[in-house]
N, C-alpha and C positions, 0 to 999 in steps of 0.2 A: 213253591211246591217242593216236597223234598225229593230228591234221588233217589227212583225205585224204577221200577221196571212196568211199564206201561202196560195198555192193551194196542195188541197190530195198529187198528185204526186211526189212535190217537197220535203214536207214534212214528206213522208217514203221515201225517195230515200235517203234523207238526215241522216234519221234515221240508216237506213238499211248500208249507206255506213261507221259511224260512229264505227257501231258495228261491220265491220267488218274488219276495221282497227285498232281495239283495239283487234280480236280476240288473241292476243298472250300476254296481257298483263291480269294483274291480275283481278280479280274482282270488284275491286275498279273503274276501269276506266271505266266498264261499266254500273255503276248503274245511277238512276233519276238523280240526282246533277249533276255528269259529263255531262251525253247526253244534257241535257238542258242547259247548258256553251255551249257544242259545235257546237249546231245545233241551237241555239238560237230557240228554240220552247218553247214557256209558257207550265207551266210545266202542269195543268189542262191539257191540250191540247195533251201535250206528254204521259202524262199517260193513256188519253185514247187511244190514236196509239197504244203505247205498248201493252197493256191489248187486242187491237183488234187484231192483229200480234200475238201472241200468241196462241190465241185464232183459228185462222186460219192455225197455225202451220208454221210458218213463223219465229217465233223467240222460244225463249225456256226462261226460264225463273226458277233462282232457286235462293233460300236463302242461304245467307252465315252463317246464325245459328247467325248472330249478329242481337243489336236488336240499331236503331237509337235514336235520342234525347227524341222522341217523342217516343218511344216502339213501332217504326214501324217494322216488318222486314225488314233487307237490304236482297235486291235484286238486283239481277244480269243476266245482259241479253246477250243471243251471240243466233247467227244468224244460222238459219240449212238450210239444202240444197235448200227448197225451198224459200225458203228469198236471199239466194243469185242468185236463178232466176230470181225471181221479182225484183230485186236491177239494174239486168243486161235489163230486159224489160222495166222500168222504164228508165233506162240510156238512152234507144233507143230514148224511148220518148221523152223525155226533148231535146235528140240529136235535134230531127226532129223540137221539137220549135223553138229552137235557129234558127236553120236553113232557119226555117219559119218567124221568127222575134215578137213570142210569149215571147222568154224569153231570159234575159242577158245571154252572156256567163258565168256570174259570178253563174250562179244557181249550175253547177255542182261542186263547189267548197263549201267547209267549212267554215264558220269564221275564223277560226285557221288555214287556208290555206294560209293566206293572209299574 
């Protein structure tokens, strides 16, 4: 799919499904760099998802105590119980487009699904 700019829904479902299929793996897979290879979201764009979901208590978000290229801190995101609600209301959604003939069946899927 190419790189463009999404609708909201698509684009935390996307979010939301990514982090949560990475929950058992280390912190590395679920920082900025990663999620934005996987969900192809610009990263501008994704960081302010992130920072909102967080912010709404939907994601969680902590420091690995390392610092990036640029003396950013890395950061690391996974997903809390109300994130995986909205992940699951969100799925409805997108269900009922599809259904409705709003949106590809390919929305529910990843890049890296393919």
């Amino acid at each position: 799919m190419e790189r463009r700019r999404r609708d909201l829904p698509t684009s935390i479902y996307r979010i939301l499904l990514y982090l949560s299929r990475m929950s058992e793996r280390g912190n590395d897979a679920r920082r900025l760099m990663r999620i934005e290879r996987a969900t192809l979201i610009e990263r501008k764009e994704l960081r302010n998802h992130l920072h909102n979901l967080c912010e709404s208590g939907h994601l969680s978000a902590y420091s690995s105590g390392k610092t990036g290229r640029g003396g950013h801190p890395i950061i690391a995101y996974s997903v809390t119980e109300a994130g995986r609600g909205l992940r699951g209301d969100l799925g409805r959604w997108i269900d009922l487009g599809v259904r409705l003939g709003y949106y590809p069946e390919e929305f529910f899927y990843l890049p890296s699904d393919a």
